[in-house]
C-alpha positions in Angstrom: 98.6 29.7 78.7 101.6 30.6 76.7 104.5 28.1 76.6 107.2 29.3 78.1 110.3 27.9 80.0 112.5 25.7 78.3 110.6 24.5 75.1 109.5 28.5 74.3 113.3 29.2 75.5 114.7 26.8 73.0 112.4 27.7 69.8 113.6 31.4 70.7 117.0 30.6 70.2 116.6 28.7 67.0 114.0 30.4 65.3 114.9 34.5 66.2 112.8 35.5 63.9 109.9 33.1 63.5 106.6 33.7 61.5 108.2 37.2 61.1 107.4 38.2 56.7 110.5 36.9 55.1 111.8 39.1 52.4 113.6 38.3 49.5 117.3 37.8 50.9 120.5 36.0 50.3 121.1 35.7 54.1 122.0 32.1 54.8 122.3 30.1 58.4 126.0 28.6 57.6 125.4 26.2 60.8 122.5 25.4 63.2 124.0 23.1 66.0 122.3 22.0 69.2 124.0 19.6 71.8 121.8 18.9 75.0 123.7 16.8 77.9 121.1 14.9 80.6 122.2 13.6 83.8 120.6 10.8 85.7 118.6 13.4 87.5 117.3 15.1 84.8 119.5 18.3 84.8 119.8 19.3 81.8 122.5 21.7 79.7 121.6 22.8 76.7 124.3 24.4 74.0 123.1 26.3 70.6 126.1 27.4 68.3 124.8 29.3 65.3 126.5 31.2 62.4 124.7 32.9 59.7 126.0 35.3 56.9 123.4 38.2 56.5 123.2 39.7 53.0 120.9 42.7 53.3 119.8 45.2 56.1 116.4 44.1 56.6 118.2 41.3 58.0 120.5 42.9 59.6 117.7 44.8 61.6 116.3 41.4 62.1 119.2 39.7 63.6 120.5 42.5 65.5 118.4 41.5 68.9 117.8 38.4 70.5 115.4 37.9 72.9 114.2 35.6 75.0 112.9 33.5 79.0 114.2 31.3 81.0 113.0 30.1 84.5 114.1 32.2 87.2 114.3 29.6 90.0 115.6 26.9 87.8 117.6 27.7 84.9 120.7 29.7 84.1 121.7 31.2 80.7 125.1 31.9 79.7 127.1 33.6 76.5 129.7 32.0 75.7 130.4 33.6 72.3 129.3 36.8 70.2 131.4 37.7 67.4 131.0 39.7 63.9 132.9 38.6 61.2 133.4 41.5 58.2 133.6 40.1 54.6 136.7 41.0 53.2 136.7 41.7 49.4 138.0 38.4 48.3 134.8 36.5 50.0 136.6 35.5 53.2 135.7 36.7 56.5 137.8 38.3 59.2 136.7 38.8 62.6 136.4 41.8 64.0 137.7 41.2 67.4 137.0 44.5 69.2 133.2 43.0 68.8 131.1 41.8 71.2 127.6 41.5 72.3 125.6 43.6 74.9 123.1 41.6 77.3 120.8 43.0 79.3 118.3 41.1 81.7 115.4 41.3 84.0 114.7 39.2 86.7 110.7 38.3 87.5 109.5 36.0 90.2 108.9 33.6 87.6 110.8 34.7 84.2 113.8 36.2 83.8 113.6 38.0 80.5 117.2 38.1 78.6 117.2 40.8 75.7 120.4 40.5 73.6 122.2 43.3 71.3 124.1 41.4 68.5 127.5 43.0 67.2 126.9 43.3 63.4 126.9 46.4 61.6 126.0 46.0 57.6 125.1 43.1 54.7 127.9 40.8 54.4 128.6 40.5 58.2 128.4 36.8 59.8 127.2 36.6 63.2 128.1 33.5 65.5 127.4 33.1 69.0 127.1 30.2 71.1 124.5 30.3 74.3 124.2 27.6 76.9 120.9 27.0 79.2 121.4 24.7 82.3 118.7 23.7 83.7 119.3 22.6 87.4 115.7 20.8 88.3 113.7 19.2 86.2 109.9 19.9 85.9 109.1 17.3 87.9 110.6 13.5 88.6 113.5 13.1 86.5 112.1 13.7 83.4 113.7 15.8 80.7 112.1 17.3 76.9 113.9 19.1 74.0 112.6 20.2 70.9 114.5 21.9 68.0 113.6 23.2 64.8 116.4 22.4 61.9 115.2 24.7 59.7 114.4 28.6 59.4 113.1 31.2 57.6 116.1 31.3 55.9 117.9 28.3 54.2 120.5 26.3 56.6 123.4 24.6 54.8 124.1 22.4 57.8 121.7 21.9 60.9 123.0 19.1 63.9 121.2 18.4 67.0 122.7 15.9 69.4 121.2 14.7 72.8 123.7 12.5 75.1 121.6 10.7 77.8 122.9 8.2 80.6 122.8 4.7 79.4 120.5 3.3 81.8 117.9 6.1 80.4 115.1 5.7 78.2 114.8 8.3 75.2 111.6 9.0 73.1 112.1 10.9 69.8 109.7 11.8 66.9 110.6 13.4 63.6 108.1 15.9 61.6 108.8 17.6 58.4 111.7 14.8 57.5 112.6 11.4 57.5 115.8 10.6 59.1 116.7 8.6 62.0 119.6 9.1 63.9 122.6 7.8 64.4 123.1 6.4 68.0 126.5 5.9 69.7 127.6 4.3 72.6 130.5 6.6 74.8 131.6 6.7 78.3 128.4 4.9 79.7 126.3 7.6 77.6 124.1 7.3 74.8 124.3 9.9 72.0 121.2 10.7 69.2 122.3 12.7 66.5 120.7 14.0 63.6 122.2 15.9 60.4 120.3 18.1 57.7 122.1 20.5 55.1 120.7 22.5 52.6 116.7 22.9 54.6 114.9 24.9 52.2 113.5 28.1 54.0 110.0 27.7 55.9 107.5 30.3 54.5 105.9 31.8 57.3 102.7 32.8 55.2 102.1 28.6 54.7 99.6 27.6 57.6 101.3 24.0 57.7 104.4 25.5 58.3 105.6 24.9 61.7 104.6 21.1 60.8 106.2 20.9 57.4 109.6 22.4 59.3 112.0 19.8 60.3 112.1 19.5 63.8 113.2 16.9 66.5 110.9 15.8 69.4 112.3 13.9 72.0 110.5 12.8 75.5 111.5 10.8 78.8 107.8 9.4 78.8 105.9 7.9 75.8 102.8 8.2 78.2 100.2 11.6 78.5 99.6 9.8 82.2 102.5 11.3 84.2 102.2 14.4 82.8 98.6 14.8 83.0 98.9 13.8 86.8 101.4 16.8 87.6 99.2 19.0 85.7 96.1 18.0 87.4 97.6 18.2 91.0 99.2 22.0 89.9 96.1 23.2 88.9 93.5 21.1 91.7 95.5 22.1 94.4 94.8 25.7 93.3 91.2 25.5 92.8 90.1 25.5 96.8 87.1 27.4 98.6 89.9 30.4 100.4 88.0 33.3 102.4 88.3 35.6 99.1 87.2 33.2 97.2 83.8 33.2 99.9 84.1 36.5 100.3 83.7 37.3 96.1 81.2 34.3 95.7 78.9 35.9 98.1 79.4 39.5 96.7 78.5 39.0 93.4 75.2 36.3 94.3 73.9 38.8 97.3 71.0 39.6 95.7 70.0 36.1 94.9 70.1 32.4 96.4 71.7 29.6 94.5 68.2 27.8 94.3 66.3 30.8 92.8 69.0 31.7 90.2 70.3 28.4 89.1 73.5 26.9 88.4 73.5 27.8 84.7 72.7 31.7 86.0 75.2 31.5 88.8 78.1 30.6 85.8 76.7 33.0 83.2 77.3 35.5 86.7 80.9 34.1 87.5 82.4 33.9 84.5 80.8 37.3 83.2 82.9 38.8 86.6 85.6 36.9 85.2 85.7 38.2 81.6 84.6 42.0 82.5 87.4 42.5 85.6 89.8 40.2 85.2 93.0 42.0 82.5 94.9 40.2 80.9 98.5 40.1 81.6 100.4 43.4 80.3 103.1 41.2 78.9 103.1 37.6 77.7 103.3 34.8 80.4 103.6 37.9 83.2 101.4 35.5 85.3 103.7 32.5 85.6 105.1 29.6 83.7 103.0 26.2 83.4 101.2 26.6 87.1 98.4 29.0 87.5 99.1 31.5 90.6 96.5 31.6 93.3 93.0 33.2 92.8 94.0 35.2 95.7 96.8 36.9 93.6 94.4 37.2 90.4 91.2 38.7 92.5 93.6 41.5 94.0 95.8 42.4 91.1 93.1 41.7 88.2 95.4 40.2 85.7 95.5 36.9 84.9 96.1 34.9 81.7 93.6 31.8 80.6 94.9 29.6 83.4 94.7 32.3 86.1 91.3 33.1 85.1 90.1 29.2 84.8 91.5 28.3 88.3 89.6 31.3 89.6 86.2 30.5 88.0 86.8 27.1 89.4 86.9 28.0 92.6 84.0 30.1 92.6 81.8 27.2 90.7 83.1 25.1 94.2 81.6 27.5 96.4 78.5 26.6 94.6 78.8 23.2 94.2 79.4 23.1 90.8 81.7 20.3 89.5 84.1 21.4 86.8 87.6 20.3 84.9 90.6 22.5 83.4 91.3 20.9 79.9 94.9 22.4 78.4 95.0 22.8 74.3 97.1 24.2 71.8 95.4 27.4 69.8 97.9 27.2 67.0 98.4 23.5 65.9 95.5 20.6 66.2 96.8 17.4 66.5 95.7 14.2 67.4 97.5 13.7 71.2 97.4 10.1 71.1 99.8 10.1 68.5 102.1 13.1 69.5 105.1 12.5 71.4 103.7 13.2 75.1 105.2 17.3 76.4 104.0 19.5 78.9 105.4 21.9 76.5 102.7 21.7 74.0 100.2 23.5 74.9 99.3 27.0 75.3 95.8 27.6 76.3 93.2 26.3 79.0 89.9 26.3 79.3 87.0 24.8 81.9 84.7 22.5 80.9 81.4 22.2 83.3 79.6 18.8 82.4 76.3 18.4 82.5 75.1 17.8 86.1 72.1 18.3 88.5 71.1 21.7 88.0 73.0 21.6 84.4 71.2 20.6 81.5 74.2 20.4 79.2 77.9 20.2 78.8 79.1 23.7 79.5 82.9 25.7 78.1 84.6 28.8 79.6 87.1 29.9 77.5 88.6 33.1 79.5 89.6 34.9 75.5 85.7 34.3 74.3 82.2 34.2 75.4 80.8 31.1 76.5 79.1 28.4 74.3 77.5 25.3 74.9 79.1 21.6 73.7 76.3 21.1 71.8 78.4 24.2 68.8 81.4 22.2 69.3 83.5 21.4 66.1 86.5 18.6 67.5 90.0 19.1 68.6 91.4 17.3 71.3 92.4 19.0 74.8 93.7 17.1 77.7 91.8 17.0 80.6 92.5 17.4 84.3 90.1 15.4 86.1 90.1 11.6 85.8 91.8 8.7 85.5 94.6 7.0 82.6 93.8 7.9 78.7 90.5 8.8 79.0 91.9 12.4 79.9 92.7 12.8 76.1 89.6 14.0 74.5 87.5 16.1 72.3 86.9 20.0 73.2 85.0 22.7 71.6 87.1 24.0 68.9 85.3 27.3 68.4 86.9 28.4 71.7 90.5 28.3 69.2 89.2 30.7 67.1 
């Protein structure tokens, strides 16, 4: 499951060209500002000013697009400014005010992919532009999350993120990659974070402890997993019923055996091989959805389906068999310890099933829809957060080897 919607929106913005090999450049980000506004209700409007002076034409190449998602149903995006500056000879820059970006966009059921043509020509240019994303409905309750990244791939003189929240709010924030608390101001029955950087040296997307090295900005409604666990588990349970598809395939694929003469560790070898030899994954990224899985019905007829598709559909097909199971969400690139990151629905980008041990069963079972399956019994430890249960004991250790 890829991370999408506002978090992947946001890093898109900041980080254009992320984990992309840096080349030896001059380029510099002048200014990386971010100002998010939240309302009682949780809407949320999001502003990103950046200006960068680009100093050779790999960049230029680079920076010339802009591409990124927002949530059809609930979000908006607006461009408010595009412009090129040319460097005149003395070092100052002059804008060139015949320029202007192009936008194109495609609306999706559940994306709408923006793809933006940047007006610079040639090393020396500076690019500014200024994009705003409302958010009109929160994910769910009132609850809001923002994440942004202070530094780049290139080096940022000056980086400023803000967040103005109603007084009567609570606010969760966690720093990585720095150590700077923020200053907090009281205006017009609003409180207002904000943190200040200049000079971030460049990330080097080569390191592996990169993204965590980078300085970046958490902030949270909810200091708890708990809430968000709960919507997560009610997203994915109500998917994972017994429809007359999901009968109808069951039956197909065990017609020439009985539950009791095959087993239950045959009948999920024979599910999940269905699974993993039919089932496509998505032509492009996230092209099944956002955080929610769609319906099995939709992944049986189509045959696409990313992780959480495919997990909801071998779920349902383990029910018809009586065969208990629970999604458990992860993150394939970073392993942290949950209970001591600050709690997003945002984080993660993967789900698997876990099948415990039960009658029938005679050991802990994974289905990872990107590998084959393995027993608990090979698992190294990362943590995964599971969708079954009750409070902190969803937080737990999963089978690493699936993150490979």
């Amino acid at each position: 499951m890829r991370r999408f919607l506002s978090l992947l929106v946001l890093i898109a913005i900041l980080s254009i060209s992320s984990f992309i090999k840096a080349e030896e450049t001059d380029s510099v980000i002048l200014q990386n500002e971010r100002s998010v506004i939240v309302t009682n209700n949780g809407k949320t409007e999001t502003t990103t000013k950046r200006s960068i002076h680009i100093n050779s034409h790999g960049d230029v190449e680079k920076l010339k697009t802009l591409d990124l998602n927002i949530d059809s149903k609930n979000e908006r995006f607006e461009l408010i400014k595009a412009a090129r500056y040319e460097q005149l000879q003395n070092g100052d820059f002059q804008q060139d005010i015949n320029s202007k970006a192009i936008v194109f966009s495609k609306k999706g059921l559940y994306i709408t992919k923006i793809h933006i043509v940047m007006p610079i020509k040639k090393p020396g240019d500076k690019l500014e532009y200024e994009v705003r994303i409302i958010r009109d409905k929160p994910l769910f309750g009132n609850n809001f999350w923002n994440m942004f990244n202070l530094g780049d791939i290139y080096p940022t003189k000056h980086a400023l993120f803000s967040i103005s929240i109603p007084s009567v709010r609570s606010l969760y924030y966690q720093e990585q990659g720095f150590d700077s608390k923020p200053k907090i101001e009281t205006k017009d029955n609003a409180k207002i974070y904000t943190w200040a950087l200049n000079d971030i040296l460049p990330m080097i997307p080569s390191s592996q402890n990169s993204s965590d090295t980078m300085p970046t900005v958490l902030i949270s409604s909810v200091n708890t997993w708990n809430p968000i666990a709960d919507w997560f588990s009610v997203k994915y349970h109500e998917k994972i019923i017994i429809s007359a598809e999901i009968e109808k395939l069951s039956g197909f694929l065990l017609q020439n055996s009985s539950h009791n003469s095959i087993g239950k560790d045959m009948i999920v070898s024979v599910f999940a091989g269905y699974i993993k030899n039919n089932i496509l994954n998505p032509s492009t990224k996230d092209d099944n959805g956002l955080l929610i899985p769609e319906d099995s019905e939709e992944i049986i007829s189509s045959r696409k389906g990313d992780c959480k598709a495919k997990v909801v559909l071998l779920a349902s097909l383990l029910k018809t068999a009586d065969i208990e199971s629970c999604p458990v969400l992860t993150n394939t690139d970073n392993i942290h310890d949950l209970t001591k990151l600050l709690p997003t629905p945002y984080y993660f980008n993967h789900a698997i099933l876990f099948i415990p041990k039960q009658q029938g069963i005679s050991e802990d079972m994974w289905f990872d829809p990107n590998m084959n399956n393995k027993r608990a019994s090979d698992a190294e430890k990362i943590m995964g957060l599971f969708l079954c249960g009750k409070g902190n004991n969803r937080i737990s250790y999963i089978d690493s080897t699936f993150m490979e």
